[in-house]
N, C-alpha and C positions, 0 to 999 in steps of 0.2 A: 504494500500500500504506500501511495506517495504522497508527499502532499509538500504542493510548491506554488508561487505562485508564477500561475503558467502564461498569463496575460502580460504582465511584467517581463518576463523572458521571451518571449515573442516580439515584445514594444522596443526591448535592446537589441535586438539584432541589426548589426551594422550596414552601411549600405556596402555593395559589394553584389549581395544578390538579386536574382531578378525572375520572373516569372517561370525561367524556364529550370530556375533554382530545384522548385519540390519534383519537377518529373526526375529531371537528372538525379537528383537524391535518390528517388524510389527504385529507378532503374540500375543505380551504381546496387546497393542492398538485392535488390533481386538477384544482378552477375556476380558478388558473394554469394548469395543463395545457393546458386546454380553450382558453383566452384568447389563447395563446400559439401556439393552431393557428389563430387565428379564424375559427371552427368555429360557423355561426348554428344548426346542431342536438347543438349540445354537450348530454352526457347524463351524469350521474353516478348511478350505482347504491349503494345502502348494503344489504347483503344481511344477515340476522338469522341466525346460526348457531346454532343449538342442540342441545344434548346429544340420541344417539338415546333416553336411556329415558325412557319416560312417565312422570310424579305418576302416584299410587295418587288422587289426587282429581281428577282430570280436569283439570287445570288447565294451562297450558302450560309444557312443560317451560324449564328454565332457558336462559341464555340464554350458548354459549359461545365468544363473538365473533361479528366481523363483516366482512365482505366488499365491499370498493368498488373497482366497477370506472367506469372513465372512458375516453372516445374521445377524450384529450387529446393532446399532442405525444409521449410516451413517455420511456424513460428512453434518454435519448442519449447520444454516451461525452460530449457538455458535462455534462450532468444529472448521469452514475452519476461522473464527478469529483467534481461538487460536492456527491454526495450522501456520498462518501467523504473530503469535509475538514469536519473539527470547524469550527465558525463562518465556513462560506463564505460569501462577499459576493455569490454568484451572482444570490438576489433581493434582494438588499438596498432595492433601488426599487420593492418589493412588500412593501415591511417584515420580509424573508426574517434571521432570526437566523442560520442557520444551526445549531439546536440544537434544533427543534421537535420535529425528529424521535426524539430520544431518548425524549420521554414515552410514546412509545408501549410503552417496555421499562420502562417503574416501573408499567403496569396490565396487561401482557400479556407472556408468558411465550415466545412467536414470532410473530415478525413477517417474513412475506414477502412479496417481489415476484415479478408478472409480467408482463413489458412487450414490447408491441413498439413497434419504431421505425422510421424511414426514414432512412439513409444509402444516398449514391454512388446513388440511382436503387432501391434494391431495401431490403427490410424484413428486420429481424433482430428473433429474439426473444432478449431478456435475463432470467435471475430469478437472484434471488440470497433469501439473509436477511440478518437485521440480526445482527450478531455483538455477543457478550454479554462478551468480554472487551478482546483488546488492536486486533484487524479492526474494521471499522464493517462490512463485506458480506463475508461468507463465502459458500462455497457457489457459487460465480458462475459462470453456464456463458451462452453467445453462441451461436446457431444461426440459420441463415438459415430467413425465415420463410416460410410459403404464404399468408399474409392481408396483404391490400391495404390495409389500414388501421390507423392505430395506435391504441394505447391502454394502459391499465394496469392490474391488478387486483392491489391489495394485501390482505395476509390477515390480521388480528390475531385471533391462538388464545389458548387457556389463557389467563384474564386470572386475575391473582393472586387479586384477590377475586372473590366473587360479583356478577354485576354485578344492582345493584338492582333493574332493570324485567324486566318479561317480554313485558308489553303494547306493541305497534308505536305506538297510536297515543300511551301516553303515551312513548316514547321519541322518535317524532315531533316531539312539541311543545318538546321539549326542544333537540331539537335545532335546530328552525328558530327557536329566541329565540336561542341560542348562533352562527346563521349569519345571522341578518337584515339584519344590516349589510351579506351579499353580495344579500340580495334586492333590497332597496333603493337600492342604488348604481346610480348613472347608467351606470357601463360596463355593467350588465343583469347577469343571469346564468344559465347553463346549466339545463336542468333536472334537480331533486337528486330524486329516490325511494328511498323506504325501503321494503323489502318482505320476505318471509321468503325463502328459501337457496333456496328454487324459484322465486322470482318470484310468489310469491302474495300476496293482501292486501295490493297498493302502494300507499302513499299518496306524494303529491307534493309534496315540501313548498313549494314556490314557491306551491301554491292556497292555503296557510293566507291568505297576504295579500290585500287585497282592499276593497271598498268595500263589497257587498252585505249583505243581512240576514242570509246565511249565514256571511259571512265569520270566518273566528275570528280575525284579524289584522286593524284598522282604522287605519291614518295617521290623525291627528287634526291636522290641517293649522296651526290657530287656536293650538297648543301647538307650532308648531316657528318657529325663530329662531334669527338670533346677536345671539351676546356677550362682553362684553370682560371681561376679569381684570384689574384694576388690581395695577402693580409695580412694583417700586422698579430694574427691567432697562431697558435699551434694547434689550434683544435683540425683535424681533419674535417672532411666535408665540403671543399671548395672545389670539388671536383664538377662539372654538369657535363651531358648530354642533349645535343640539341639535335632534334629531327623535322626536319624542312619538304611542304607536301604545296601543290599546286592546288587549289582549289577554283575549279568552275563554274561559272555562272553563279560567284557567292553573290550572297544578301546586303553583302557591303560593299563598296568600291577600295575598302584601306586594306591593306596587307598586315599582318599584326607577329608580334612573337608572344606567346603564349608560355604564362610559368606554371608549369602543372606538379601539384601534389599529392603524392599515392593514385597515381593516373583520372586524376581529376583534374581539367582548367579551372585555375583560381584566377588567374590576370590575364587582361587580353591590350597590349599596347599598339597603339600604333606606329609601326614601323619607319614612318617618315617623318616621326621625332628623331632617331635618329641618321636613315637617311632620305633626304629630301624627294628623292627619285619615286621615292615608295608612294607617293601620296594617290597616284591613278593604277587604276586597275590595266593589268598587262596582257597581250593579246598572243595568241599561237600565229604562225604564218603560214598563211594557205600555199594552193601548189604553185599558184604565181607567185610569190613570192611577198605578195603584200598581206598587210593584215589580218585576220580572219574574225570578223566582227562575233562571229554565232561563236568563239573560241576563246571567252575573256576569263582570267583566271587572278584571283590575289594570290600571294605568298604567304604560307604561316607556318611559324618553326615554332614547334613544341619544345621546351626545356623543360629537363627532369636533373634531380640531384636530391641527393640525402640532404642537403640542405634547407631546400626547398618541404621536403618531406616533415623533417622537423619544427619548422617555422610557419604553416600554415594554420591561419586563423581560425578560431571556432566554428563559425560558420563558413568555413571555406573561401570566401567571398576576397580574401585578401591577404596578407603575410603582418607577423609580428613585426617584422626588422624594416629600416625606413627606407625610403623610395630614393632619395638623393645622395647621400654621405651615410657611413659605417658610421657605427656609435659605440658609449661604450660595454654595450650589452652583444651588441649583432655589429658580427666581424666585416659584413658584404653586405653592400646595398642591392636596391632590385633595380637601379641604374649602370650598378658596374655589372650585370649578369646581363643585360638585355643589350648591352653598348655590345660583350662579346658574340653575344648569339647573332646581331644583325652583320656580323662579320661574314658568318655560315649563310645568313637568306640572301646577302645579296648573292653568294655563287650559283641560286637557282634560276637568277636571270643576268647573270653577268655584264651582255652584252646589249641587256637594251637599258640596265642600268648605265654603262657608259654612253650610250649615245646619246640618254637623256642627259646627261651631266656634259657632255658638248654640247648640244645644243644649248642648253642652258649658260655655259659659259661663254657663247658664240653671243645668245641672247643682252648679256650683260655687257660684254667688250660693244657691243654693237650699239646698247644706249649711251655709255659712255663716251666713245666716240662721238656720235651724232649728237648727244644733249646733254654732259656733263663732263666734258673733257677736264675739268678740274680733280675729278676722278681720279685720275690715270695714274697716279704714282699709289692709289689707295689699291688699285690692283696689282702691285707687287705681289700683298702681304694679306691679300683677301682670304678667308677662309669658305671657298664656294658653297661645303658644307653648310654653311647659317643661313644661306639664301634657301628659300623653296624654291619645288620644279614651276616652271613657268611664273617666274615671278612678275609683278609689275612694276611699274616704272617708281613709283612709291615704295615700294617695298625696295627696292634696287638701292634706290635713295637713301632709304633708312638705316639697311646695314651697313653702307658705305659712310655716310656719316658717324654710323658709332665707330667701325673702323678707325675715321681718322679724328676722333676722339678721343681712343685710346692710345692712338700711337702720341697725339699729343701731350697725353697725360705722362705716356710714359717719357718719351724728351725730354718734355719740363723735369722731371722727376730729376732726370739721368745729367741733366744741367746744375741741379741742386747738392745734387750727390758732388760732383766734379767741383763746383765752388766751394764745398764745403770739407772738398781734402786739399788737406798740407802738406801732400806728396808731390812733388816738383815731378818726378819720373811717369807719376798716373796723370800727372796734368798733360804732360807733352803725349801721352799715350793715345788719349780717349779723347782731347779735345778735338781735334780734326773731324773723327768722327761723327762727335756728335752736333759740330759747327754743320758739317754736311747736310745732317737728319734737319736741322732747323732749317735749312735753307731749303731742302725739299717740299717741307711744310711750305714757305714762304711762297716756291714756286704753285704750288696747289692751291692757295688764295687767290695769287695771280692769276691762273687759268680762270678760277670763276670771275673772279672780277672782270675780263675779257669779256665771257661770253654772256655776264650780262648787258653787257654794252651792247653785244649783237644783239640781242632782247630786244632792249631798248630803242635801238635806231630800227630796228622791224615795228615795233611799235607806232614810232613816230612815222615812218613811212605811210603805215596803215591808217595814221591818222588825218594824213595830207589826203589820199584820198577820197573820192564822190561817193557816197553811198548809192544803194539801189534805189532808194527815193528822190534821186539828181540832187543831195544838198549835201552840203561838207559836215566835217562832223561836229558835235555841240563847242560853242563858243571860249570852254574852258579847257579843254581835251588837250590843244598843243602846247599852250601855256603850262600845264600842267607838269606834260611829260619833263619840258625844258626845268620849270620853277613852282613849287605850289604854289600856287593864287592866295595872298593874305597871311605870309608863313613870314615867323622872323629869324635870325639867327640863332636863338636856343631851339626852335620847333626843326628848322631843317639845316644842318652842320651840312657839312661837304658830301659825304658819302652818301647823303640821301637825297639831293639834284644834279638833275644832267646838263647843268652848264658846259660841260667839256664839249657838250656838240656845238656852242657856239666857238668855244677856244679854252683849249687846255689849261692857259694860265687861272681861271676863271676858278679852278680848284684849290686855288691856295689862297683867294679870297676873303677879306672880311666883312661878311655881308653890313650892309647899310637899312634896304627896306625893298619891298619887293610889294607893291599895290598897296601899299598904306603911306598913312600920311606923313611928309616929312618933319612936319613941326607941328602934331597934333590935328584934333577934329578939327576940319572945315577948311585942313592947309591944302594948299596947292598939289592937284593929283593928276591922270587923267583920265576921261571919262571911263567909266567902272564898265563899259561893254566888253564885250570881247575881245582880246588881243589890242587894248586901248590899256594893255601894265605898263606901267612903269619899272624895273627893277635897278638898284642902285649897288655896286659893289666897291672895296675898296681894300687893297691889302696892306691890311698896318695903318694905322693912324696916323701917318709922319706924312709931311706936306710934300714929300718927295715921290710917293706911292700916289698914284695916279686914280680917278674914280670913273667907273663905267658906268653908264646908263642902256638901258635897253627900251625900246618902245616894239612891240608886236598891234603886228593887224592881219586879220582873221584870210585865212587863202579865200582869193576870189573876189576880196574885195578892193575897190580902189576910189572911195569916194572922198578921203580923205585927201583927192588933191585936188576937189573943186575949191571954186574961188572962195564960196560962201562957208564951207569946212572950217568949224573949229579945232579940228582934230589934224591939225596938220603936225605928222612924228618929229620933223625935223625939228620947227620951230618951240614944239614942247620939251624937245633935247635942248636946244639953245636957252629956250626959261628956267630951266630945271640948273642948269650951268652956274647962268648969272645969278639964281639965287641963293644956291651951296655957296659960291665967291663970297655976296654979300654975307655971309655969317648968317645965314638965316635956321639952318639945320644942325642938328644935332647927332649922336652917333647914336647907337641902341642902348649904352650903358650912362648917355644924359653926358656924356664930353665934348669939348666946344672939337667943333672937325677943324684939323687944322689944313690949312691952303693957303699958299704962296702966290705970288703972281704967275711961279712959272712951274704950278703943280699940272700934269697933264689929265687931260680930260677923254675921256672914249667914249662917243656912240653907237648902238647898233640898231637902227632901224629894220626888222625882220617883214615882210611883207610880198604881197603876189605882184609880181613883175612882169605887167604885159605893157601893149604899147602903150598906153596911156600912162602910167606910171613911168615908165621910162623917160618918153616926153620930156613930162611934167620934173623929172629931176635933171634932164638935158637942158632945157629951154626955158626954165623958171628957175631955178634950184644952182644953177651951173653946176652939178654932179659930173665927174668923170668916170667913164665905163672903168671896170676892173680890168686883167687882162682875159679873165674868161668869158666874161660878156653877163655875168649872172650876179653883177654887183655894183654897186660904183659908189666915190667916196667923194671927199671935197675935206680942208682943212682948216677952218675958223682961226684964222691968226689970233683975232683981235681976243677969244677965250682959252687959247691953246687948246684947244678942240678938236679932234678928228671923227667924221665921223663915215659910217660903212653902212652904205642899204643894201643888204640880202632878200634876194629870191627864198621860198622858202625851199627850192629845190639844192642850192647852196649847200645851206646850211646841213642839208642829207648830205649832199654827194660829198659836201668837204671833210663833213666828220668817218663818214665811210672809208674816204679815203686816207685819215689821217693813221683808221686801224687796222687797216687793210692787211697788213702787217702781221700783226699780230691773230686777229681771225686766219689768216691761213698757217701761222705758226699751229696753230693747233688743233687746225685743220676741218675749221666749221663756215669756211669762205664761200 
């Protein structure tokens, strides 16, 4: 008599298991059964119960438990003892917890037996249930039997949820990857059939395995092996076995390595944790030579080891010892056991593991090239492995950045170290070296900073022209690109405007104001339309350093050189001049600007250059052409003033070509 509380033991069981937990339980118990009669026509039945009412769509009704019966040794009063103490040692030497049994009441609502057995020369029949509170078997009734032979038939009803499949043969397959380890064992094994509640539609699952062309289970022979777990234990046990099989047409797309204890799967990982390759399902090759779609198979390698045998969880569902790092109870992790075994799966596909791993590195070289050549020194020292198969361009990005975050960390590191030895001989040793490793780094900034530039002037290109609606694009767009609209020198420092496409110098600049007023609300600006900015630059406060103005007008337009126009650039460059002169403005930090009489002054008037405009700076303006014909300047003695009106196609072509250079250094020209 027992008495526990069985509710509470049911509510602790770990995750790990899973619906198809209580079959596999009752089936592994039945092939002891069977073992234990040795019995060479052992037979285990798994019958499919289902609900009487039909789908309205013809489909097959749900599915509400299942039925295994076995011609095993039966439940004998040794058995229904040990079946009625909480953690007997009965199998213990079959890996028996003595607690397996309980999963069967966390997915199923009753659970019963019927058994008969042989004692004293004559057969009795036993059934009882599983009792849900303080009993483990309730119910228990003993009658002598009229059948000559033993066996068992256990019942699991009403399972809490719905159980996912309906289909026998995908429940099938499921189940014979959850029992493979009994097919595959030297001691053999009974034969297990699944079939529905009448015995129809049986399939066998011992046939999945096999060598032929039909077979949906293949050994992969050239993939199984042992191997040792280096530890820091004397204790034996680090030895394992890993056996590598092709599975067809699985239920899953991932390939998995599997830790099994006492030939039971306990873990099932996915393989392209460790390699990337694994992560798609792999195809046979037809007789042409290309892929055979109707012939997809994952990889899965079974490991076994005393190890494993000993450190398996009460409920099977998982191991004592920890997943990442040895500790110091458990000598091996279940990371250092699965890292060796995917050594063995990958030999079951060798060679389309390598192909995906070129192409995938062909994939990589090839974005880098084309879209991140700043990259290129981080693929020395890449480790392809981190990347997944077919990664994306994001993902490519990501590990290559952390790449060259490490290697930075580690530099700096290696810099720290070197200044902070007092060895003259390590100084001269390792400083070369690691002057190199910095300057590599340096060169890899460089590179991005290139090709944002090629960004950039793609950008602005796209922004010069027509949309599909015949109009250019919004009125703030190119100013933008060049300078943000209304931004002061603490909002945008150098490296975040592209002055450089007007002129290089422009980056060592100390900005002044860019669309805001020089001496407060209501000062002197110009009109706030589009490409009607002002912006004002100057480097270094000393009346020696010269100050630039820009004036922008919007491509296409050119009205600002009627008579009646307020908005005429140049003449808003010449007011803008004589009033900086007069001391009228101030700098960003409230200091008088200083300017000499013979401090130089620069304009850029940026604007659309057709004939009208031309004209108008020819024949009113006295402008003279540049030598390219895409410009023309004139020089204000009387303010020391020079000033430059650009096309805005200039302004592309000149900065294009000022990088030209360097885009084809690196080969994104």
């Amino acid at each position: 008599m027992s008495n526990l509380n069985i509710k509470r033991a049911v509510d602790n069981i770990r995750s790990g298991t899973s619906v198809y937990t209580p079959i596999t339980e009752v089936v592994v118990n039945a092939i002891q059964a069977i073992e234990e009669t040795e019995n060479s026509d052992g037979l285990v039945e798994i019958r499919a119960d289902r609900v009487r009412q039909a789908n309205l769509d013809d489909s097959a009704p749900e599915i509400n438990g299942f039925t295994v019966i076995d011609n095993g040794v039966g439940f004998t009063d040794e058995h229904r003892e040990s079946f009625d103490t909480l953690y007997t040692a009965h199998k213990i030497q079959e890996g028996g917890k003595g607690f397996g049994r309980f999963t069967c009441l966390k997915y199923y609502e009753d659970v019963n037996y019927i058994s008969t057995y042989h004692k004293d020369g004559s057969f009795y029949n036993r059934s009882f249930s599983m009792g849900k509170e303080k009993e483990i078997i309730v119910d228990e009734g003993v009658t002598p039997s009229h059948e000559n032979s033993t066996g068992t038939t256990v019942k699991l009803s009403n399972p809490i949820k719905n159980f996912p499949e309906k289909s026998l043969p995908q429940i099938a397959r499921r189940l014979v990857e959850k029992l493979l380890p009994y097919f595959i064992s030297d001691k053999g094994c009974p034969k297990v059939v699944l079939a529905e509640q009448d015995g129809s539609d049986a399939i066998v699952l011992n046939e999945y395995l096999g060598s032929g062309i039909d077979a949906l289970i293949v050994e992969v022979k050239k993939a199984n092996g042992e191997f040792l777990v280096e530890s820091n234990s004397l204790e034996p046990g680090n030895e394992f076995f890993v056996q590598t099989f092709k599975i067809y047409s699985p239920a899953t797309s991932r390939s998995r390595i599997s830790l099994v204890a006492h030939r039971r799967e306990v873990t099932a990982t996915s393989l392209h944790q460790y390699i990337p390759e694994f992560s798609e399902e792999f195809f046979d090759n037809a007789a042409s030579g290309e892929r055979d779609k109707d012939r997809n198979f994952i990889v899965v390698s079974y490991v076994t080891g005393s190890y494993l045998d000993k450190n398996v969880s009460l409920e099977r569902g998982g191991f004592d010892f920890p997943k990442e790092k040895p500790d110091m109870v458990h000598y091996i992790a279940q990371r250092q056991i699965e890292e060796k075994a995917a050594i063995y799966s990958q030999k079951a596909v060798d060679s389309d593991v390598e192909d995906r791993k070129s192409r995938k590195i062909s994939r990589i070289e090839d974005y880098v090239r084309d879209n991140a050549p700043w990259h290129r020194q981080a693929l020395t020292k890449l480790d392809y492995s981190s990347i997944p198969h077919n990664p994306s361009p994001s993902q490519i990005d990501s590990v290559l950045h952390q790449q060259e975050y490490r290697e930075e960390a580690r530099v700096k590191g290696e810099v720290r170290k070197l200044l902070a030895d007092d060895n003259v001989e390590s100084l001269k040793e390792k400083a070369g070296e690691i002057a190199r490793q910095v300057s590599d780094r340096s060169k890899n900034e460089l590179a991005h900073y290139i090709s944002l530039r090629k960004s950039v002037l793609d950008i602005f290109e796209k922004s010069l022209e027509r949309g599909p609606d015949g109009k250019y694009s919004a009125e703030d767009v190119v100013h933008d690109i060049i300078f943000p609209v209304k931004k002061d020198s603490d909002q945008t420092p150098f490296r975040d405007h592209n002055l450089w496409i007007i002129d290089e110098r422009l980056n060592f600049t100390e900005y002044l104001s860019s669309d805001k007023e020089l001496n407060g609300p209501n000062s002197d600006r110009p009109d706030i339309l589009a490409y009607d900015k002002r912006i004002g630059f100057r480097g270094g406060n000393e009346a020696s350093n010269p100050v630039t103005i820009f004036e922008f007008k919007k491509p296409q337009r050119d009205d600002f050189v009627n008579p009646s126009s307020k908005e005429d650039p140049v003449e808003q460059i010449i007011r803008y001049v004589n009033q900086i002169r007069k001391g009228k403005y101030k700098t960003p930090k409230g200091r008088k600007m200083q300017i000499e009489q013979n401090t130089p002054f620069y304009g850029y008037v940026i604007c659309e250059l057709n004939q009208k405009v031309e004209d108008w700076l020819e024949e009113i303006k006295d402008f003279k052409p540049l030598p390219d014909r895409l410009g023309y300047f004139k020089h204000h003695g009387s303010a020391n003033l020079y000033i430059e009106v650009w096309s805005w196609d200039k302004a592309l072509n000149d900065a294009r070509m000022r990088n030209r250079v360097f885009f084809e250094k690196l080969g994104i020209s």
